[in-house]
Backbone as XML, in Angstrom:
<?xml version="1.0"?>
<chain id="A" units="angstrom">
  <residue number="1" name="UNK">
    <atom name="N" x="5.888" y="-17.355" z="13.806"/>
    <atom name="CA" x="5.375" y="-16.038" z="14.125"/>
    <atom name="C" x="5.389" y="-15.181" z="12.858"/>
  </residue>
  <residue number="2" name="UNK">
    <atom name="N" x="4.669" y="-14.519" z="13.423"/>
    <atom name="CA" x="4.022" y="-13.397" z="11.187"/>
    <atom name="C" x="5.515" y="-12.699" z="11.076"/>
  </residue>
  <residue number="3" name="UNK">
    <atom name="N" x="5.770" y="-12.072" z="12.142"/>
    <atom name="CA" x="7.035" y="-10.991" z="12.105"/>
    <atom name="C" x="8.472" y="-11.447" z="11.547"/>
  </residue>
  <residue number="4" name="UNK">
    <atom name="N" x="8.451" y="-12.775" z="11.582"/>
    <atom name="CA" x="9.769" y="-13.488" z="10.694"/>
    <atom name="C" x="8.974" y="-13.535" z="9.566"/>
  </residue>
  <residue number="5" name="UNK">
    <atom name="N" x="8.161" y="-13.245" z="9.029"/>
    <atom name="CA" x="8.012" y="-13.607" z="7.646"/>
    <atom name="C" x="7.554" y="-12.048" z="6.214"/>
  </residue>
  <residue number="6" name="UNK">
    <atom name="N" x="8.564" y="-10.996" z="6.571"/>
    <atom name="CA" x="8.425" y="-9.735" z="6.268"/>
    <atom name="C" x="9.489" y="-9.876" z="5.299"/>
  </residue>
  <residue number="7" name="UNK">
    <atom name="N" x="9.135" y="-9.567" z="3.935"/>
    <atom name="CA" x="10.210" y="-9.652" z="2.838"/>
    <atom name="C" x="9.498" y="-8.026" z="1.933"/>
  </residue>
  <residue number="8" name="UNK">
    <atom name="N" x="11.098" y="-7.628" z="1.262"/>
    <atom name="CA" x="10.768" y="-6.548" z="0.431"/>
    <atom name="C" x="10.249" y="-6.972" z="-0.334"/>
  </residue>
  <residue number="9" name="UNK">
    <atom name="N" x="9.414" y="-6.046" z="-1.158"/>
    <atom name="CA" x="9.132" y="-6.022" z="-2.703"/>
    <atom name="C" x="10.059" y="-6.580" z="-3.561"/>
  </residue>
  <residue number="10" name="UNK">
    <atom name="N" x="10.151" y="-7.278" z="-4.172"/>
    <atom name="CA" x="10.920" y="-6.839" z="-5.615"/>
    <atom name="C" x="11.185" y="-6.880" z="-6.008"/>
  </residue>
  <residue number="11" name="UNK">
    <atom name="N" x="13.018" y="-5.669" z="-6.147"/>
    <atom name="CA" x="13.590" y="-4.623" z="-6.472"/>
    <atom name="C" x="13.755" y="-3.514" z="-5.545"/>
  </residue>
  <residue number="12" name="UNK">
    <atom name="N" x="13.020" y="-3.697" z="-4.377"/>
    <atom name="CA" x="13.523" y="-2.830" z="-3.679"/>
    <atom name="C" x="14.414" y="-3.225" z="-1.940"/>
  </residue>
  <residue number="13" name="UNK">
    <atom name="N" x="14.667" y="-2.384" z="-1.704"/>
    <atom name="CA" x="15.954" y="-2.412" z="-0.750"/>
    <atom name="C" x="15.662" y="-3.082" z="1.207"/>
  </residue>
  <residue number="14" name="UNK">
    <atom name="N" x="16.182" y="-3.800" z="1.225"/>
    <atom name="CA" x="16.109" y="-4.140" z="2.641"/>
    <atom name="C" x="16.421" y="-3.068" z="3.970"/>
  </residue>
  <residue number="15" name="UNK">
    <atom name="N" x="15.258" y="-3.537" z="4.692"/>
    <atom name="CA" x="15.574" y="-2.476" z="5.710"/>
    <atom name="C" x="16.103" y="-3.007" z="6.828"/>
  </residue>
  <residue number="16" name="UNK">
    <atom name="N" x="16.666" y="-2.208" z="7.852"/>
    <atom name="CA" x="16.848" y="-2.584" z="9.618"/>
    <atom name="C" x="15.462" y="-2.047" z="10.097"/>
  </residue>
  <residue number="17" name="UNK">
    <atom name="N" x="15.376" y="-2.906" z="11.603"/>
    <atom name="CA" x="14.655" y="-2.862" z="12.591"/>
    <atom name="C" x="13.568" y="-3.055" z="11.677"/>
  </residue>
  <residue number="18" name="UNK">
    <atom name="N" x="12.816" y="-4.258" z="10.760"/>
    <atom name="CA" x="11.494" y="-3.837" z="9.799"/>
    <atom name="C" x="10.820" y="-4.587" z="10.494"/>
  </residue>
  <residue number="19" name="UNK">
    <atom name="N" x="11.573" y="-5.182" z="11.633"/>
    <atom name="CA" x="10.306" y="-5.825" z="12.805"/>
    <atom name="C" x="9.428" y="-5.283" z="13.278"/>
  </residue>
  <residue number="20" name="UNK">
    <atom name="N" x="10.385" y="-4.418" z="14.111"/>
    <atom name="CA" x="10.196" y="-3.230" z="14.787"/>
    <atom name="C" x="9.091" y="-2.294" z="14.628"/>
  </residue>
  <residue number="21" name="UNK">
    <atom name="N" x="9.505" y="-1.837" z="13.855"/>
    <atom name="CA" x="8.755" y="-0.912" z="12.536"/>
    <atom name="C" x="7.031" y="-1.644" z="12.559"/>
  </residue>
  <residue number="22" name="UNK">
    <atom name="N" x="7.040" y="-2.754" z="11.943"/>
    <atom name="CA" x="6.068" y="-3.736" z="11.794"/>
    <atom name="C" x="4.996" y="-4.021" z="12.825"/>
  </residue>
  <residue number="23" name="UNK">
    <atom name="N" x="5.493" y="-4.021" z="14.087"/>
    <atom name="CA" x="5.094" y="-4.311" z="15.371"/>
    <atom name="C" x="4.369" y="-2.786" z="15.500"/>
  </residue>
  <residue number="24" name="UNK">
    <atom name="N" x="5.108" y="-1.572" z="15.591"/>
    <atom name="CA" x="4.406" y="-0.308" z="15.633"/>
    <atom name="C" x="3.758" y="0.488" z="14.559"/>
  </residue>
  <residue number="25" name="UNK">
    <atom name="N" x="3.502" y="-0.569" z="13.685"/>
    <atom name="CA" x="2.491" y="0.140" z="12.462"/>
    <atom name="C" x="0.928" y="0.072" z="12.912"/>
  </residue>
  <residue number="26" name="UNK">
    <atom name="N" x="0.051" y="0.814" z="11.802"/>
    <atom name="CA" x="-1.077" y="0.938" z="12.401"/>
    <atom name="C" x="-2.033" y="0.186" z="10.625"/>
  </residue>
  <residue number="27" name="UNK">
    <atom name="N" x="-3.094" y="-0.035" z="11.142"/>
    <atom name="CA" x="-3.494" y="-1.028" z="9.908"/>
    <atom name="C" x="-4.738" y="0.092" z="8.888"/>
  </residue>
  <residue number="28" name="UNK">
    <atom name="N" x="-4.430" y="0.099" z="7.900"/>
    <atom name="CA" x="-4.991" y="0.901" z="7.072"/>
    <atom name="C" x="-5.888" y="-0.084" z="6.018"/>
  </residue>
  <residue number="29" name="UNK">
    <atom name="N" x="-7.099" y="-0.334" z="6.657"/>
    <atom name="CA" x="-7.583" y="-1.391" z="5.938"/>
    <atom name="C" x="-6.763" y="-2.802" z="5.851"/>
  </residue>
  <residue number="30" name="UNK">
    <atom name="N" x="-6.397" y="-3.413" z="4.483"/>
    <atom name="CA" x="-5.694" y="-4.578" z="4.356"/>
    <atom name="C" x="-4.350" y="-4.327" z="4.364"/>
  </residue>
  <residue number="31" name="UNK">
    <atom name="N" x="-3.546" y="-3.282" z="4.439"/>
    <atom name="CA" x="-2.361" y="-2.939" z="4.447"/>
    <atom name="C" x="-1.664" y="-2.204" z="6.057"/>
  </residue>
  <residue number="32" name="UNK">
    <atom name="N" x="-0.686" y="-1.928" z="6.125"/>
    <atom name="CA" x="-0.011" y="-1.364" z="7.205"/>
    <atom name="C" x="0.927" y="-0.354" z="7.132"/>
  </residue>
  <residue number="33" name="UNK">
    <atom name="N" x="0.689" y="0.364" z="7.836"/>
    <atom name="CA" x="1.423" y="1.974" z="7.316"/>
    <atom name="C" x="2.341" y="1.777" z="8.683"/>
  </residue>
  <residue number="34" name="UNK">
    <atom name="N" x="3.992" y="1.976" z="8.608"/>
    <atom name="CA" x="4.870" y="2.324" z="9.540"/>
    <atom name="C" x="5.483" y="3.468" z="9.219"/>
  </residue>
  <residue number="35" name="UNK">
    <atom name="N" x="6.525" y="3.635" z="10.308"/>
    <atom name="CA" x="7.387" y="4.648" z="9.528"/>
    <atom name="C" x="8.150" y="4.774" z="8.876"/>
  </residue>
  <residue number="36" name="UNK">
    <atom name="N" x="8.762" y="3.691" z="8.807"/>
    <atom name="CA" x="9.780" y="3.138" z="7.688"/>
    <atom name="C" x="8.999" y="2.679" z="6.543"/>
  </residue>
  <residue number="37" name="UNK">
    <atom name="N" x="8.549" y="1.876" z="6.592"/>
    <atom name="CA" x="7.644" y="1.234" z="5.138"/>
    <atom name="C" x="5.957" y="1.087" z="4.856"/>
  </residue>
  <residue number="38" name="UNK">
    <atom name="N" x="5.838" y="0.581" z="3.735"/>
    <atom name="CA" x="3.937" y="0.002" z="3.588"/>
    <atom name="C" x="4.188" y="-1.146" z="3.456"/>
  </residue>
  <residue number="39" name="UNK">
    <atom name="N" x="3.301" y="-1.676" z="4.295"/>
    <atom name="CA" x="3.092" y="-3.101" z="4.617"/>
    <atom name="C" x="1.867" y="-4.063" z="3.765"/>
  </residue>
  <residue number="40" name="UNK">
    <atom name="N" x="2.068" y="-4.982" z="2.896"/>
    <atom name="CA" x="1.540" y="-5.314" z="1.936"/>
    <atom name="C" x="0.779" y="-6.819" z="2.112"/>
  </residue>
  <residue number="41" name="UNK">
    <atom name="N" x="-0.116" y="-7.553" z="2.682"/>
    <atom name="CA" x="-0.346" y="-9.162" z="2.991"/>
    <atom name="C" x="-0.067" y="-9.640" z="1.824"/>
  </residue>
  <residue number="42" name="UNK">
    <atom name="N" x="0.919" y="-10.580" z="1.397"/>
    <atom name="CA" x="0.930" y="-11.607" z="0.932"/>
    <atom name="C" x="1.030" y="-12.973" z="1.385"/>
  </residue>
  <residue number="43" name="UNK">
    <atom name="N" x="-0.081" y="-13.708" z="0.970"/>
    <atom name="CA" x="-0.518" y="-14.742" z="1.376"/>
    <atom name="C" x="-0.336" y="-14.846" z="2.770"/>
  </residue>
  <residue number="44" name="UNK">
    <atom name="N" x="0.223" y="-16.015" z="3.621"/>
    <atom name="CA" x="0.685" y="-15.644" z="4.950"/>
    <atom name="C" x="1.589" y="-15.396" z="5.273"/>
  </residue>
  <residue number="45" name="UNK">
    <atom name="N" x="2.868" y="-14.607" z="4.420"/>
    <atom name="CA" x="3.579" y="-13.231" z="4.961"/>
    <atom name="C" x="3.445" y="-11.881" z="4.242"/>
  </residue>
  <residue number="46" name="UNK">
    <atom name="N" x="4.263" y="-10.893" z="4.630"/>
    <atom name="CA" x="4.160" y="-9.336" z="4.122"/>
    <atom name="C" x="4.408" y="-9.193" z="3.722"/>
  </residue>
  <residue number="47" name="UNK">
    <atom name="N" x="4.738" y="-8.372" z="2.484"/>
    <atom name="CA" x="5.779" y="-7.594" z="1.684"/>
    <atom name="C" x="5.859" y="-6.339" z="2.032"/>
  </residue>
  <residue number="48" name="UNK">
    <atom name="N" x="6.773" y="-5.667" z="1.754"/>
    <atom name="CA" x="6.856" y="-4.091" z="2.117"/>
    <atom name="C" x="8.022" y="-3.190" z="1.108"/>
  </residue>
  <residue number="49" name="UNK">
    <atom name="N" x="7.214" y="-2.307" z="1.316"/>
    <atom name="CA" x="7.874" y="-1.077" z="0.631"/>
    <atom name="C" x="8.300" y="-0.151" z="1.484"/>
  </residue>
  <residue number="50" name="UNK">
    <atom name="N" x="9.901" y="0.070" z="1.100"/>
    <atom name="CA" x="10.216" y="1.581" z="1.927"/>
    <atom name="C" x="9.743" y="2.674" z="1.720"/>
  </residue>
  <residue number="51" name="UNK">
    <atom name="N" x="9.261" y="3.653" z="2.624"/>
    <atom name="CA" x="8.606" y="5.049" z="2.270"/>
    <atom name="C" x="9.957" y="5.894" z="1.218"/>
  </residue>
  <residue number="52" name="UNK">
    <atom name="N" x="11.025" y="5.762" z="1.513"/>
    <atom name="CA" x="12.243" y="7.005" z="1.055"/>
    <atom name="C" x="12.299" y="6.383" z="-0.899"/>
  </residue>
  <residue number="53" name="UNK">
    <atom name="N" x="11.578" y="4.724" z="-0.921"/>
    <atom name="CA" x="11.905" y="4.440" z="-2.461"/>
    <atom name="C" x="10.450" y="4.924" z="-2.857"/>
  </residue>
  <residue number="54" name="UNK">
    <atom name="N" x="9.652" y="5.533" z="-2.120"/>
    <atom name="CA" x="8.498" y="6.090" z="-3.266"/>
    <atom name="C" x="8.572" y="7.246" z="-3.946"/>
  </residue>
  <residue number="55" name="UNK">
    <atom name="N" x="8.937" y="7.494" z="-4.879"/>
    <atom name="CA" x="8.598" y="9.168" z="-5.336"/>
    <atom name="C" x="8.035" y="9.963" z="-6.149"/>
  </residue>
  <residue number="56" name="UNK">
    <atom name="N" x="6.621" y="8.933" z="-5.956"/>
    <atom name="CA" x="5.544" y="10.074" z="-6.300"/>
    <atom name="C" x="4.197" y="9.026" z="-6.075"/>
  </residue>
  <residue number="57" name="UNK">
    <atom name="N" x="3.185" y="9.840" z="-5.488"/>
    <atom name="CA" x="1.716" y="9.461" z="-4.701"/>
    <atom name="C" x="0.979" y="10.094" z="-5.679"/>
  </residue>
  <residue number="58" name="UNK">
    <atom name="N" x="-0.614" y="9.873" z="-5.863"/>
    <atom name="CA" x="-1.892" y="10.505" z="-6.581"/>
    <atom name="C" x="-2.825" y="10.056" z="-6.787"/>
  </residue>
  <residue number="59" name="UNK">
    <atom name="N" x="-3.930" y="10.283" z="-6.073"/>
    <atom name="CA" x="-4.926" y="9.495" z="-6.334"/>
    <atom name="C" x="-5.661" y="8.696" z="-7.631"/>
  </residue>
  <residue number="60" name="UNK">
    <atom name="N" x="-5.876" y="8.245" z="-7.457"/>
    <atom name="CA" x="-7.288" y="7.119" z="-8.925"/>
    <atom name="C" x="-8.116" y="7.135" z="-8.063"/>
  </residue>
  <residue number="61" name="UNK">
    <atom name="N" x="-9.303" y="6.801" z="-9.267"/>
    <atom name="CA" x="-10.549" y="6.170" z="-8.996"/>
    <atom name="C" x="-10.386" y="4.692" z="-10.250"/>
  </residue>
  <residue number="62" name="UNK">
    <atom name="N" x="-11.099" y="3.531" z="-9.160"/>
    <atom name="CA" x="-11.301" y="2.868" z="-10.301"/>
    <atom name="C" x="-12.917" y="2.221" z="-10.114"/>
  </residue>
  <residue number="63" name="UNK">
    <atom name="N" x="-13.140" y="1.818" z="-11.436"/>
    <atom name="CA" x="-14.343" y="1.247" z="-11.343"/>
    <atom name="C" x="-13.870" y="-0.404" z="-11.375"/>
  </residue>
  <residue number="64" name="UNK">
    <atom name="N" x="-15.325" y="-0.970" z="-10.329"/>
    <atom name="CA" x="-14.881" y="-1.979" z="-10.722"/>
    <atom name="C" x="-16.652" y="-2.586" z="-11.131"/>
  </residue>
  <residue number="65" name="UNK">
    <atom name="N" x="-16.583" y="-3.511" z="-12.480"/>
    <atom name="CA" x="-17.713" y="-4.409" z="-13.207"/>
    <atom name="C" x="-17.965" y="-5.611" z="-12.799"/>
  </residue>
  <residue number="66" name="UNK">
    <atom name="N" x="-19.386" y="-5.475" z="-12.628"/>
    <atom name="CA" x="-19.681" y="-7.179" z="-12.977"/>
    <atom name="C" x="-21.093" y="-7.042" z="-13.487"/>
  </residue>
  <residue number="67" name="UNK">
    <atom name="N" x="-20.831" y="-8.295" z="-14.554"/>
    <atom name="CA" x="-22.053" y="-8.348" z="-15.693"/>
    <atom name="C" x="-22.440" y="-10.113" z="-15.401"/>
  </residue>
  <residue number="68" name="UNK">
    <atom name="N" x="-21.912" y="-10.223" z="-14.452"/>
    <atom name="CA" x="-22.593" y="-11.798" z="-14.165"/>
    <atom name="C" x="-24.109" y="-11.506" z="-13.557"/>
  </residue>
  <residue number="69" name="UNK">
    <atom name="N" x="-24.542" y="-12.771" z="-13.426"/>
    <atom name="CA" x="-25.714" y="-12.802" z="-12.600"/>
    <atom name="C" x="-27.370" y="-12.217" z="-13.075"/>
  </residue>
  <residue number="70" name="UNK">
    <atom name="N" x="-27.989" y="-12.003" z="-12.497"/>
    <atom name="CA" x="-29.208" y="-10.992" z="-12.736"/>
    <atom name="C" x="-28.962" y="-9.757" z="-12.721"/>
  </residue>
  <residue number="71" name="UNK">
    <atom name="N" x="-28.292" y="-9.257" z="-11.614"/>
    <atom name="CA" x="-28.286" y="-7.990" z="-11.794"/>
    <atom name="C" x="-26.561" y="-7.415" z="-11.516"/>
  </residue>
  <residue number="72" name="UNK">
    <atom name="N" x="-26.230" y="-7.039" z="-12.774"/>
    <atom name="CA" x="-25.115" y="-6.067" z="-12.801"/>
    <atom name="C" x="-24.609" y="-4.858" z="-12.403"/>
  </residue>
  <residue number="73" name="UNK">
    <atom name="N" x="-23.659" y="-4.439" z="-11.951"/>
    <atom name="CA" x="-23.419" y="-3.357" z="-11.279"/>
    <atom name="C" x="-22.130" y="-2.991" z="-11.222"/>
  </residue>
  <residue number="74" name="UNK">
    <atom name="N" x="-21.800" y="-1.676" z="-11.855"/>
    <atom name="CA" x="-20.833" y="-0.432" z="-11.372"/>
    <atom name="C" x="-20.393" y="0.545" z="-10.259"/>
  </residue>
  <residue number="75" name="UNK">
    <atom name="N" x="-19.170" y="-0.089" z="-9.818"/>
    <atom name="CA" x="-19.028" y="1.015" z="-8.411"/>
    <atom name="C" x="-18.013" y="1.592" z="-8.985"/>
  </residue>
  <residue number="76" name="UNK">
    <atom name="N" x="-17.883" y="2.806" z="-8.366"/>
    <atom name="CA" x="-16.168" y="3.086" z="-8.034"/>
    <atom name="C" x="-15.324" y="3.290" z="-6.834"/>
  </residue>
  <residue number="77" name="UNK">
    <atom name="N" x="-14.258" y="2.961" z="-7.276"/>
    <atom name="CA" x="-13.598" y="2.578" z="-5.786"/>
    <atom name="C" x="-12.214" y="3.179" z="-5.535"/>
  </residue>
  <residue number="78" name="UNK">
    <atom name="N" x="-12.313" y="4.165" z="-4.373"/>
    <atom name="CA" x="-10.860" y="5.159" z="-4.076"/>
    <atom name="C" x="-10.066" y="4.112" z="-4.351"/>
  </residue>
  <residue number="79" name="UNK">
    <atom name="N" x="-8.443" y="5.211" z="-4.820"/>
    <atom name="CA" x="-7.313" y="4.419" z="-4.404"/>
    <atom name="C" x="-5.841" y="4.990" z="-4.926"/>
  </residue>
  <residue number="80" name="UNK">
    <atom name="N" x="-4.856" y="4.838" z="-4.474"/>
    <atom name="CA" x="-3.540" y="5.312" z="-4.265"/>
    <atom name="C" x="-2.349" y="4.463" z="-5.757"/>
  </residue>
  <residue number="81" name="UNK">
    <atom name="N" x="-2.354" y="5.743" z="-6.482"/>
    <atom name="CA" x="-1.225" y="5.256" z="-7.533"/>
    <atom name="C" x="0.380" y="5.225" z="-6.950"/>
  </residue>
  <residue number="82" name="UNK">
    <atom name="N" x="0.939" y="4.414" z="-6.819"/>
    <atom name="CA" x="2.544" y="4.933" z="-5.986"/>
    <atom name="C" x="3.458" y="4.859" z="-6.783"/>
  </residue>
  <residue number="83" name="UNK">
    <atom name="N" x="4.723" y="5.460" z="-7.161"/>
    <atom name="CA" x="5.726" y="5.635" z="-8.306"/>
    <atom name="C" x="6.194" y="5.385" z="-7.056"/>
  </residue>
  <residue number="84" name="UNK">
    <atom name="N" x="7.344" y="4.367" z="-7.545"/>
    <atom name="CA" x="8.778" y="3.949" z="-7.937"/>
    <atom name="C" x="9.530" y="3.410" z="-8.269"/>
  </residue>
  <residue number="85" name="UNK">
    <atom name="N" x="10.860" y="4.158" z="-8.204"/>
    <atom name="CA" x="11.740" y="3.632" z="-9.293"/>
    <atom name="C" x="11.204" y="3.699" z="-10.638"/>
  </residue>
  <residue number="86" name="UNK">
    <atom name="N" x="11.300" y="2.431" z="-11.611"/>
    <atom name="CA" x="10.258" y="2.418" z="-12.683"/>
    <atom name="C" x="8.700" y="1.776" z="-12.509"/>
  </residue>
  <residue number="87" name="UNK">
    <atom name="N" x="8.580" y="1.450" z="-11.494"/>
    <atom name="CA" x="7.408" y="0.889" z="-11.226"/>
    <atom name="C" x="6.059" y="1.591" z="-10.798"/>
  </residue>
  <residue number="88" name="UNK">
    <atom name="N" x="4.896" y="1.736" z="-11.320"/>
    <atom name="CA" x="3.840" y="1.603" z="-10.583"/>
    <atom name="C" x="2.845" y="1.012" z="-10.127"/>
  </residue>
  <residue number="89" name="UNK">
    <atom name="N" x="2.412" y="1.284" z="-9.225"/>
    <atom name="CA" x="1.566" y="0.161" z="-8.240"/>
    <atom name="C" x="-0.086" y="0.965" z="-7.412"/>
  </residue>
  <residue number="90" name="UNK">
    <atom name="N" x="-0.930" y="0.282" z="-7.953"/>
    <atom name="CA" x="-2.084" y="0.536" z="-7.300"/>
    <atom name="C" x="-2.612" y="-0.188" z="-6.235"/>
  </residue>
  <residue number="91" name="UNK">
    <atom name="N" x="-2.890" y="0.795" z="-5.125"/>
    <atom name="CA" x="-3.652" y="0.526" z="-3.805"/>
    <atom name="C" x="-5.079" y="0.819" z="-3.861"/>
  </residue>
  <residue number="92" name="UNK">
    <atom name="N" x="-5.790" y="-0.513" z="-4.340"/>
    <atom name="CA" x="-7.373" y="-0.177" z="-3.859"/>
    <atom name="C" x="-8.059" y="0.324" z="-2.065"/>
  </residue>
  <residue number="93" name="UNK">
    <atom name="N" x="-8.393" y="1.398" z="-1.859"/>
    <atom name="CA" x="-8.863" y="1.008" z="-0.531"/>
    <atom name="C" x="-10.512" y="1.289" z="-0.582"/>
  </residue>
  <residue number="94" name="UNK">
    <atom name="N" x="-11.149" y="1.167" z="0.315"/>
    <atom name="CA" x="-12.901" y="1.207" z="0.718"/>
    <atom name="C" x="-13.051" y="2.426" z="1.010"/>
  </residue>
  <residue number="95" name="UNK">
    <atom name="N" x="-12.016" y="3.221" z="1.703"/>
    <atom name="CA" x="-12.764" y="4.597" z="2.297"/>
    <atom name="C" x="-12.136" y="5.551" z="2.010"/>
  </residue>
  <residue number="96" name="UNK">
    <atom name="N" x="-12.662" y="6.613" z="1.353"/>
    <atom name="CA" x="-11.771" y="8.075" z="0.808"/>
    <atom name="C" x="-10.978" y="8.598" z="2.082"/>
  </residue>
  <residue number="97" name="UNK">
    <atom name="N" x="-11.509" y="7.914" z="3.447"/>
    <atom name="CA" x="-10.553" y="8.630" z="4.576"/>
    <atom name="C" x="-9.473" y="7.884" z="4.198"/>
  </residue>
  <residue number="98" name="UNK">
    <atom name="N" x="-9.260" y="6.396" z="4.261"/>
    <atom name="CA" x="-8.310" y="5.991" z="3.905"/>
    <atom name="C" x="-6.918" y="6.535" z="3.007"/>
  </residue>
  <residue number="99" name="UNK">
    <atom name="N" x="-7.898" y="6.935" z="1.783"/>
    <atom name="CA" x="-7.170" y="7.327" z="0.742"/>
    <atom name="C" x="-6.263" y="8.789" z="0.932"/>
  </residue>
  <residue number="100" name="UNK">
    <atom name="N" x="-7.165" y="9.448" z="1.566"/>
    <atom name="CA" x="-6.866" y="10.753" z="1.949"/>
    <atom name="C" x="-5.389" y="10.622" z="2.938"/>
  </residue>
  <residue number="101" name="UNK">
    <atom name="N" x="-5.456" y="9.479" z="3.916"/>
    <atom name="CA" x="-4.021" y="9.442" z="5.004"/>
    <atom name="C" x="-2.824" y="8.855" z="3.731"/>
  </residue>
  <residue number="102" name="UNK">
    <atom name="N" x="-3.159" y="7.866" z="2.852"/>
    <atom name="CA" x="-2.131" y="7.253" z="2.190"/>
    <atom name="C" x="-1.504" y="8.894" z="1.183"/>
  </residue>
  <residue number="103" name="UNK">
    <atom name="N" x="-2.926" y="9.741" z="0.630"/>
    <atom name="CA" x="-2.059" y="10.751" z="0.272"/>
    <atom name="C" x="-1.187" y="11.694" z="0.966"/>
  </residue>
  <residue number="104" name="UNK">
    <atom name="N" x="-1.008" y="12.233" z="1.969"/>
    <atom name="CA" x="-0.793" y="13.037" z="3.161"/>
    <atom name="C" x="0.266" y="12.410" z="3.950"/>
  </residue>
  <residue number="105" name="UNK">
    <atom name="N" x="0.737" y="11.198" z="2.859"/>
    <atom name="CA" x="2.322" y="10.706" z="3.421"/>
    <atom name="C" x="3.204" y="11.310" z="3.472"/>
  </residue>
  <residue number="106" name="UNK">
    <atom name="N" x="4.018" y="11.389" z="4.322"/>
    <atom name="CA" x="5.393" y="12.540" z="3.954"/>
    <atom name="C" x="6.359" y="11.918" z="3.474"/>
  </residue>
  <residue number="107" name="UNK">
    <atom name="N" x="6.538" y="12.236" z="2.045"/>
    <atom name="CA" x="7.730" y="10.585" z="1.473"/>
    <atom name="C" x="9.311" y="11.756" z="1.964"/>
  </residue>
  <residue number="108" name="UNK">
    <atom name="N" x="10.101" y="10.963" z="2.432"/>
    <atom name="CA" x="11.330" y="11.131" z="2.831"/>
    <atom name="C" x="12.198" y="11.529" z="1.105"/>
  </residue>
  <residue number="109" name="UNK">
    <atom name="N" x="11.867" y="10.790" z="0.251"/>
    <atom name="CA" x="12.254" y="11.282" z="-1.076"/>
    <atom name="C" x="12.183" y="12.735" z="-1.575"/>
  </residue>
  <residue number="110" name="UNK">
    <atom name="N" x="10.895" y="13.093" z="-1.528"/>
    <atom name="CA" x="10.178" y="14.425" z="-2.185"/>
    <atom name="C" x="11.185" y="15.426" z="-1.080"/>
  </residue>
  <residue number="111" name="UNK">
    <atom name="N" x="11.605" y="15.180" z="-0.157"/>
    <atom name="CA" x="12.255" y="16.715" z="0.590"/>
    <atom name="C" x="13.946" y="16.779" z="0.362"/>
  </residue>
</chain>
């Protein structure tokens, strides 16, 4: 079953109930937003991050290239820079709504 196969990031800290949690998250594109953590697919299990180890959110844009083929083309594509600890980590997503809920997180850190 997927739910035994939920491991932290890392470097970062193990949680209780991240079943739980897991089971009542809601899916934000390829990722999963709970209340305890962000839920990350790797391969066929999760990784996750606790919300209280992030402390600090901000949007990017990135572009992404391709010069293969006949015809080449430039997009750009929303997405979520996340600080922590010493680490940062980018979340590509498809839809600025997207991007907009991942900013409008309430990190348990920042208060």
């Amino acid at each position: 079953m997927i739910f035994h196969r939920l491991r932290p990031l890392p470097g970062s800290e193990t949680l209780e109930g991240v079943t739980e949690d897991f089971r009542k998250s809601r899916r934000l594109e390829k990722y999963r937003l709970g209340e305890k953590a962000l839920y990350f697919p790797a391969g066929f299990a999760w990784e996750y991050l606790p919300l209280r180890e992030i402390t600090g959110i901000r949007p990017v844009t990135r572009v992404i290239q391709s010069e293969n083929g006949v015809c080449p083309f430039a997009m750009e594509v929303p997405g979520v820079r996340l600080k922590f600890g010493e680490t940062d980590m980018v979340l590509d997503t498809e839809k600025e709504k997207s991007q907009q809920i991942l900013l409008a997180l309430k990190l348990p850190s920042a208060e």
